[in-house]
C-alpha positions in Angstrom: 0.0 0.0 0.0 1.6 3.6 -0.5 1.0 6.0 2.8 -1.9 7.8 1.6 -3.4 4.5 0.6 -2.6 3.6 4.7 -3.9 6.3 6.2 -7.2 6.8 4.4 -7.6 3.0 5.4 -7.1 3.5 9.1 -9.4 6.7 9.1 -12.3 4.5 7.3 -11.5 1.5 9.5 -10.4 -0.7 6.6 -8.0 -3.4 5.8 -4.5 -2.8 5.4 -0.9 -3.8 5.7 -0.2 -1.7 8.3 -0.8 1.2 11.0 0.2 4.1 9.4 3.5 6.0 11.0 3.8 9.8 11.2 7.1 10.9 12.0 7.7 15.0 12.0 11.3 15.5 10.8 11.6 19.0 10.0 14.8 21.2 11.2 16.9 17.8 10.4 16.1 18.7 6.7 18.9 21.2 6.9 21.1 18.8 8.6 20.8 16.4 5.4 21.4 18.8 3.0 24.2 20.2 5.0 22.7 24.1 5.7 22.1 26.4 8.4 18.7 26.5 9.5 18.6 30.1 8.5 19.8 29.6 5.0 17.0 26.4 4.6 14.1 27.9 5.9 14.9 30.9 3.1 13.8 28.6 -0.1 10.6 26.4 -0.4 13.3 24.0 -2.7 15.4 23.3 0.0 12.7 22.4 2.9 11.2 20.1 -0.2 14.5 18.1 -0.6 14.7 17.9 2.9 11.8 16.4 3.5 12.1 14.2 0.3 15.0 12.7 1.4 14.0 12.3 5.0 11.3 9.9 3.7 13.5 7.9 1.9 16.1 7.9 4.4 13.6 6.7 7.1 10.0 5.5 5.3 7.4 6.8 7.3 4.4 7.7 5.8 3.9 12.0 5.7 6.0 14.7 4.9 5.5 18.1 6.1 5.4 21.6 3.8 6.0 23.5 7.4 8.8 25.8 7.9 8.6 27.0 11.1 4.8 28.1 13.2 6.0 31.6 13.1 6.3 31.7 9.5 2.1 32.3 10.1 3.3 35.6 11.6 5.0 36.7 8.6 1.8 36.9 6.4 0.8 40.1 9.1 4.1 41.2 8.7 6.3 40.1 11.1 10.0 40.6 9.8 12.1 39.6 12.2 12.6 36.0 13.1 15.1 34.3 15.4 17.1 31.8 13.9 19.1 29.1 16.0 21.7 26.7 15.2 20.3 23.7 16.9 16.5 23.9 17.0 13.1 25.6 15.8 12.7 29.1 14.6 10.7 31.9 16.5 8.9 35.7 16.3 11.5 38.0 17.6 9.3 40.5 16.4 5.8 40.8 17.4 3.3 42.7 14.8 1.1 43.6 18.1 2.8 46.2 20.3 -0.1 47.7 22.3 -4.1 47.1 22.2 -4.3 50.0 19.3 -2.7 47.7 16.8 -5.3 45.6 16.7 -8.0 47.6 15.2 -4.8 48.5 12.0 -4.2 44.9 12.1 -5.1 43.8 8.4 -5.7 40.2 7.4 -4.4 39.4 3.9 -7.0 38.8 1.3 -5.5 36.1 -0.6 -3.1 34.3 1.4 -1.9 32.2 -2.0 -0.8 35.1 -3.5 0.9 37.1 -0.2 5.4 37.2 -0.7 5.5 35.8 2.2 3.5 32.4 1.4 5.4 32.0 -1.5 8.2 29.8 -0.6 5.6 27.6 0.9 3.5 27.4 -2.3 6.8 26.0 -4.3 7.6 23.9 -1.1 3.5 22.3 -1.8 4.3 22.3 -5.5 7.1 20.3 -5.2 6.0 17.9 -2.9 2.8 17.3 -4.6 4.6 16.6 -8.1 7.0 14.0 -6.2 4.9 12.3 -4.1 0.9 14.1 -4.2 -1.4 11.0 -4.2 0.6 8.6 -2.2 1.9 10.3 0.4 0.0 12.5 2.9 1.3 15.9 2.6 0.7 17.8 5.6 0.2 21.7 6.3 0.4 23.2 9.9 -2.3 26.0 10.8 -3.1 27.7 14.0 -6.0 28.3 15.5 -7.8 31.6 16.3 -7.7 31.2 19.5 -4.1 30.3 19.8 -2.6 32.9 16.6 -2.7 35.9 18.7 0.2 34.2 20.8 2.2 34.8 17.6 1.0 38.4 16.9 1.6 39.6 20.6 3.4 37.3 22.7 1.8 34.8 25.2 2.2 36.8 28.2 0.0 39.7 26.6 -2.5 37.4 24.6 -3.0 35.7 27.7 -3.4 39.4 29.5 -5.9 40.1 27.1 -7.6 36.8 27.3 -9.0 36.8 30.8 -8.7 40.7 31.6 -8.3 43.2 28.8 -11.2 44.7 26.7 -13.7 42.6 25.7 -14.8 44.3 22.6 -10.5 44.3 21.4 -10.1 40.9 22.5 -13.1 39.6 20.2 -11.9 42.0 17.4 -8.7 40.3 17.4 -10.6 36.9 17.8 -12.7 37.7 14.2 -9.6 38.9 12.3 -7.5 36.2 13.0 -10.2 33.5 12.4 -11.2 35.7 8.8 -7.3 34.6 8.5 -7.5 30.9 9.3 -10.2 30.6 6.6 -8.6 31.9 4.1 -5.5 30.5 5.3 -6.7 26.6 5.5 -8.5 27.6 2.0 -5.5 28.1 0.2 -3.3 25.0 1.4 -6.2 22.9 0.2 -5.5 24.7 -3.4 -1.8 24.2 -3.2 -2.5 20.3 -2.8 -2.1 19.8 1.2 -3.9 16.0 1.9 -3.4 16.5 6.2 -4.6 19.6 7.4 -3.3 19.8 11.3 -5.9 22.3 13.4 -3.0 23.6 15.9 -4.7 24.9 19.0 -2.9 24.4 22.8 -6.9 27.0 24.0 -8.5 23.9 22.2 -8.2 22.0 25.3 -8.4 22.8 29.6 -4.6 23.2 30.2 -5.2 26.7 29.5 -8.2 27.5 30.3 -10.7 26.2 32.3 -13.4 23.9 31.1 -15.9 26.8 31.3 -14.0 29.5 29.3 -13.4 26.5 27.2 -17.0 25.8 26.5 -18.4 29.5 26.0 -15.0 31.0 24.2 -13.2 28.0 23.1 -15.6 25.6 21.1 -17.4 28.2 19.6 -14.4 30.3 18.2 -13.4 26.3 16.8 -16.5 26.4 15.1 -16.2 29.3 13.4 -13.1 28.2 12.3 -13.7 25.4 10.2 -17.5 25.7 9.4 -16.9 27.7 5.8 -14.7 24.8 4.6 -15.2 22.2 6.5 -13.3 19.7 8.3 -12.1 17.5 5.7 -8.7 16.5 6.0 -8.4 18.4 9.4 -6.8 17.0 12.3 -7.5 17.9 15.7 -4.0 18.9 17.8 -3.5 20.9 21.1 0.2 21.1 21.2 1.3 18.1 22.9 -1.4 18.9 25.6 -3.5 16.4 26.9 -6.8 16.3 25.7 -8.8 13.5 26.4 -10.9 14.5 29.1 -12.6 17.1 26.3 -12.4 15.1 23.1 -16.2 13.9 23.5 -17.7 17.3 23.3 -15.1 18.1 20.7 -16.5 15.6 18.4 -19.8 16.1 19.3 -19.4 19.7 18.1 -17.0 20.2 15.4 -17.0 16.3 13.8 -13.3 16.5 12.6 -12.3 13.0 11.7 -9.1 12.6 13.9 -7.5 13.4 16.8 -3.6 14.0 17.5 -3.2 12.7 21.2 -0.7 14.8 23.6 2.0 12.1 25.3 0.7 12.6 28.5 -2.9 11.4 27.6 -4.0 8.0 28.1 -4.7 6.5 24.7 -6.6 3.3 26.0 -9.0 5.8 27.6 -8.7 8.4 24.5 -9.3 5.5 21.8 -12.0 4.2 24.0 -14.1 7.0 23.6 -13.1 8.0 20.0 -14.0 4.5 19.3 -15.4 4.1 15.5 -16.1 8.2 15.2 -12.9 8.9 13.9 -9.0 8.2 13.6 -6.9 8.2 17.1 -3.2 9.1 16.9 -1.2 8.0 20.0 1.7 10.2 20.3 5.5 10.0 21.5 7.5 12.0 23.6 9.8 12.9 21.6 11.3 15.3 24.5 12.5 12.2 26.2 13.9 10.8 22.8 16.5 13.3 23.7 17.8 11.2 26.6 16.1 7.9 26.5 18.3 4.8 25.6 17.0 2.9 22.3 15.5 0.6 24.4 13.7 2.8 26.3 12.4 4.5 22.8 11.1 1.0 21.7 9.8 -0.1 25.2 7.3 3.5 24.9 6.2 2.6 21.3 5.5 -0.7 22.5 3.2 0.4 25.2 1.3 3.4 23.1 0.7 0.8 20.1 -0.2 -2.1 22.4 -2.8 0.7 24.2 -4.2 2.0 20.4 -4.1 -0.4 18.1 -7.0 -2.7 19.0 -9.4 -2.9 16.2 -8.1 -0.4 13.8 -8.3 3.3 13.4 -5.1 4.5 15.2 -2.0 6.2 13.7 1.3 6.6 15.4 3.1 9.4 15.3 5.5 12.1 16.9 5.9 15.8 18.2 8.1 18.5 16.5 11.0 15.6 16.7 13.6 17.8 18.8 17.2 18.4 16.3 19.1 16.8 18.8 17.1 13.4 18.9 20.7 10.9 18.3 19.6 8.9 14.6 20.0 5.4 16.7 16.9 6.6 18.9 14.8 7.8 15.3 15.4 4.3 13.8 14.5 2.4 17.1 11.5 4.3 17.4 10.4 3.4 13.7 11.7 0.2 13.5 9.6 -0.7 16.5 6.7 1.1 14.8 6.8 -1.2 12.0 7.0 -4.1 13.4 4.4 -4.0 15.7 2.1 -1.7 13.7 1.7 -4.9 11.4 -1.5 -6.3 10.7 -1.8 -10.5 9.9 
């Protein structure tokens, strides 16, 4: 079967060869092709190749046309972004200096056609003429209630949040959801399979379960009702999200669900069950340290708790630079073998 083939499988609940395996490789594209992270983040060629020759160096089943999450922040004009040597870009510049920004704030009209998404349009063009209809291609988009962060920091999103001016905080709320929908509308153009709905406020280890309910869900909604929720997966930053996950599907119907490590996934599979696709997730944090061993004795325990019946995906974080090669191969070596179906 190719990927795509796999992973459309587990999402229906159908027959296949195997689970299928995400794994996230994305600054260690500048590592293959020998370049500062700076210098491969500046062309949508080189984060292509990179991610090209990750697959065939390791044969998992997705490849990514993410740069960095701040890159998001440069379609409202962020300029300014800090580069390390060993690990994921971020704002050093945010567009949102005080509460009177907000009402200049301008959200692009065509999000296709904006400089700043253009190295990301070749990245998607290049990736869909190598590999479009057999391997997922995935896209990274924040949600509304999350993208602020990257326009204003977290301290002063979070400041706003619970105690600044309503009527601001809900302006800000409505431009950058205008911007998700035109955002998530143009990587379905540019050929993205995998849409991943980024959104840490999408669960209660930010908020509480109330503000959740009367700010978060319905902000979720408005989201993704213009396009819908095909291809969209549901992701809260590595944060547990279980405990919500009902009322999640119940509300918004997105057809799978990107577990944090911390999560139980007997429990989270459990009451997914046949409504969509659960994903049982690795630390990758850990990988940092962990001896193989270790790295195949936690893929053996989130497999054994998700497989069951079907339906479940394994994947990975924002796999950390530093993760030693020994520990990526014992992790997907492991994957394969038990992710086999007789």
């Amino acid at each position: 079967m190719t990927p795509l083939q796999r992973l459309i499988a587990a999402v229906k609940g159908e027959p296949a060869d195997r689970i299928p395996i995400f794994c996230n490789l994305l600054d260690q594209g500048a590592q293959e092709l020998g370049m500062s992270l700076e210098h491969y983040y500046s062309n949508g060629e080189h984060v292509a190749e990179g991610q090209l020759r990750m697959r065939e160096r390791y044969g998992h089943d997705n490849v990514w046309s993410l740069f960095y999450v701040g890159k998001e922040a440069e379609l409202f004009g962020c300029r300014k972004i800090l580069f390390a040597s060993d690990g994921p870009p971020n704002v050093a510049q945010f567009v949102i200096q005080d509460y009177d920004d907000i009402e200049k704030l301008e959200v692009p009209v065509d999000v296709a056609a904006h400089p700043a998404f253009l190295e990301t349009a070749k990245c998607l063009a290049i990736l869909r003429r190598e590999v479009g209809g057999k391997v997922p291609i995935c896209a990274y988009l924040t949600g509304s209630m999350t993208f602020p962060a990257l326009l204003m920091g977290m301290d002063r999103w979070m400041e706003l949040l619970l105690t600044g001016p309503a009527d601001l905080r809900e302006l800000l709320l409505a431009k950058c959801s205008e911007f998700f929908r035109r955002e998530i509308a143009a990587y379905r153009a540019a050929g993205a399979d995998v849409l991943l709905y980024s959104n840490p406020f999408g669960c209660t280890y930010f908020v509480g379960r109330k503000r959740f309910r009367e700010q978060s869900l319905p902000w979720m909604e408005r989201d993704l009702a213009e396009g819908g929720v095909d291809g969209v997966v549901y992701y809260c930053g590595m944060s547990p999200f279980a405990n919500i996950v009902g009322e999640v599907i119940d509300r918004l119907k997105i057809g799978a669900y990107y577990f944090g490590p911390d999560d139980d996934i007997a429990e989270a599979k459990a009451i997914v069950a046949d409504r969509g696709l659960t994903c049982g997730v690795i630390n990758d944090i850990k990988m940092l340290s962990w001896s193989e061993q270790q790295v195949r004795d936690e893929v053996r325990r989130i497999i054994g708790a998700g497989k069951g019946s079907g339906r479940f995906l394994f994947g990975t974080g924002v796999m950390p630079y530093a993760i030693p090669e020994a520990n990526i191969r014992a992790m997907l070596d492991e994957a394969y073998r038990l992710g086999r179906w007789e």
